[in-house]
Structure formats: C-alpha cells, structure tokens
N, C-alpha and C positions, 0 to 999 in steps of 0.2 A: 524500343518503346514506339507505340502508333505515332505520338506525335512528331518525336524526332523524326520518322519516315517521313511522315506527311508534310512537314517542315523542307526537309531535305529534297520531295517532288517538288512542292510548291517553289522552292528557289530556283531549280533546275530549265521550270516553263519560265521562269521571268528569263535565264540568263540565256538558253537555246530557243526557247520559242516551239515554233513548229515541229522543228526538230527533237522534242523530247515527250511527244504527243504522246508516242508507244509505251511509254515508260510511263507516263502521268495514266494515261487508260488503263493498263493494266494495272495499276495500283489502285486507281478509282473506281474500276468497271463492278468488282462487289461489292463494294459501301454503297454506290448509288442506285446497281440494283437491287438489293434489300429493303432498301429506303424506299424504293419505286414500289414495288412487288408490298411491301407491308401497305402502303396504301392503295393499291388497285386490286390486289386480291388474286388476279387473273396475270399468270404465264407468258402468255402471248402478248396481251398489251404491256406489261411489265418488258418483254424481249421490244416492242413496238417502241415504248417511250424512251427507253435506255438509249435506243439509237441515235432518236432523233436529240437530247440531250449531247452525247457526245459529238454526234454532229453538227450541234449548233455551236459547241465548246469550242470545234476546230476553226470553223467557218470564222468564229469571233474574236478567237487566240487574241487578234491586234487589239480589240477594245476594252481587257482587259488591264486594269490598272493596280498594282500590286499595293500601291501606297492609299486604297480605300480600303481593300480587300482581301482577305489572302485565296489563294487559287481553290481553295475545297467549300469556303464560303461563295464564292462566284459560281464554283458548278453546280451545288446543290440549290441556289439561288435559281439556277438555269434549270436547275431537275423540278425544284417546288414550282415554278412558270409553268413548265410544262407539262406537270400535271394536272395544273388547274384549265389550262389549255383544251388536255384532253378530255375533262368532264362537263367542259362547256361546249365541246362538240360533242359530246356522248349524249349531254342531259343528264346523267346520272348522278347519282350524291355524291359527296367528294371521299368519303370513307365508305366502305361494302363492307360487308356480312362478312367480317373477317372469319368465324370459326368455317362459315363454308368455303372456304377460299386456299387458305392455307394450308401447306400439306405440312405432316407430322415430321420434327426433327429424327434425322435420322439417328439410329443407334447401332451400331456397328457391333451391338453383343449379340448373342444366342439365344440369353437369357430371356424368357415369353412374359414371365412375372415383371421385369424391368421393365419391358416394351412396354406394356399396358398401364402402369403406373405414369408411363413416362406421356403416354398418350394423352392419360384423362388428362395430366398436369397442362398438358398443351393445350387440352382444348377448356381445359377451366381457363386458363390464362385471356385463349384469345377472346372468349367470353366477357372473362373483365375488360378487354380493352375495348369493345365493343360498347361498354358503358359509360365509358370518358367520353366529355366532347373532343369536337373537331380541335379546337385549339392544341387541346391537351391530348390527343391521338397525333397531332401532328410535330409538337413538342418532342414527347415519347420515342416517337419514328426517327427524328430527326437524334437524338441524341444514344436509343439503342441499338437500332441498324443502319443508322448513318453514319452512327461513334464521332461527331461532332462533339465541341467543348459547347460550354451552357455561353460565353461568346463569342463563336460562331452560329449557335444558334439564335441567339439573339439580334443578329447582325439579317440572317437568312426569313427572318421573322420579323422582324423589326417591333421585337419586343427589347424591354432591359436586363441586362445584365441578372439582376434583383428578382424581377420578375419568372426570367426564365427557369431561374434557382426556387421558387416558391412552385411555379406549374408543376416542375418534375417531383419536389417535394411530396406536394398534396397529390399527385398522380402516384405517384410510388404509394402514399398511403392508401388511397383509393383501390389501386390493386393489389395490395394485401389483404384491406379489408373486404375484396370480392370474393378472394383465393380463399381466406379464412371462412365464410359464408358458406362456399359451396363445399367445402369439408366440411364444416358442421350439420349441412342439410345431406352430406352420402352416409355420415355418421348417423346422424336420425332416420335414415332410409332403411339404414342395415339391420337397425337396432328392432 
C-alpha cells in the first residue's frame, strides 16, 4: 500500500537523516514530478524545478520537523513554493494550457482503435481540467499525481480537512460533468 511505503520513507529520513536521502528521492522523485509537470505543462522546466526542489530538500534535511509535519507534506510544501517561485520569475500564470502541454498516456497495445479513443479521452480530460480554478487544479494535482491524503493536502494548502474533501468532491463532479458534455457534443457532431 502507497501509504505504508510512504510512511515507512518518511520514518527512515527522521531516524538516518542524510543518509536515507537516495532512498526518500527515489521514492519521491515521481510523485513530485507529476505534480510539478501537471502544473507547468513543459518538460524541461518540470526537469528544472524538480531539482531545485530536491535540492533544497537536502540542503534543509536539518529544519525539518517530523512532529508538524510528515516528510511528503514538507517536500510537496517545498515543491508548491517553488513553483510559485518559478512563475513569479517567469510572469506567467500559475496553470498553462494544459491540453497543449501534455503528452498522451502512453499505451503499450497495437490496438490503433484503443489508441485514439484513449487519446480523445486524454485530451477531453485535460480540457476539463483546464476549466477548474486554480484552487481547485491545484487541489486536483495535489491529490491525483501527487497521491497525497485530503490531510496532507490540507496541511500543504492550508486549507481544512472538510474543505479539501468538498474541493475534490465538487472538482470530481465538475469533471465528469465536462467529460459527459463533450460526449454528448461528438455525439451531436456525428449524428
């Protein structure tokens, strides 16, 4: 189970420290690049911020305190800083044009009918997410490719508990009822 892993990292940095850095990055390095990458859109700065995130992780190991925080609330805590970091030296919006951004989940079949079903589906998706606010794209981000609990996200957010469990809610309904929407309008196209 995620948690017990993540659990099982998280005790490992309090009790080795420095010392278990290899182990913590490799377990964290794609949860926070996902999370990075869903919000900037672009590869290169996603490779860009992921570093400097972990490098600040290392750098800061000591100011780390287990008894506020647990260690995947602290580093996405240090990922969300530093993306907001990075869009205030960019100037750019804090969310980009996700459907142009993002490349299509890969599909390891043959199957060409799959692929293209699977495609439109991705990019009706990031369409709907394109239509949530910030809040609620950063919510989203934080909970489906960060795979964060609703508190730790609430913790990295400094929303509640309550609250974070309603954002994802009404965002979950929000993206079905975009998904439903643009099937009903390919359905009206075809017809």
């Amino acid at each position: 189970m995620v948690l017990e892993d993540r659990n099982t990292i998280d005790k490992k940095i309090v009790v080795h420290g420095k010392d278990a850095f290899g182990e913590v990055y490799d377990y964290y390095f794609p949860r926070i690049y996902n999370f990075i990458y869903a919000r900037v859109g672009n590869r290169d700065d996603a490779d860009e911020i992921v570093s400097v995130v972990f490098e600040k992780a290392f750098s800061r190991l000591d100011t780390y305190n287990s008894q506020y925080a647990s260690f995947s609330t602290w580093l996405y805590a240090i990922a969300k800083n530093t993306i907001r970091n990075f869009f205030r030296v960019k100037k750019i919006r804090t969310f980009v044009d996700i459907d142009d951004h993002i490349e299509k989940l890969q599909d390891n079949t043959n199957d060409m009918d799959h692929k293209m079903v699977q495609n439109e589906t991705n990019d009706h998706l990031m369409k709907a997410l394109n239509k949530l606010g910030d809040r609620e794209k950063e919510v989203v981000s934080l909970k489906f490719w960060g795979a964060l609990s609703n508190k730790e996200i609430a913790k990295v957010t400094g929303l509640g508990n309550s609250n974070v469990g309603v954002i994802l809610h009404r965002s979950v309904n929000k993206l079905r009822n975009h998904m439903t929407e643009s099937e009903d309008d390919k359905e009206s196209f075809e017809k």
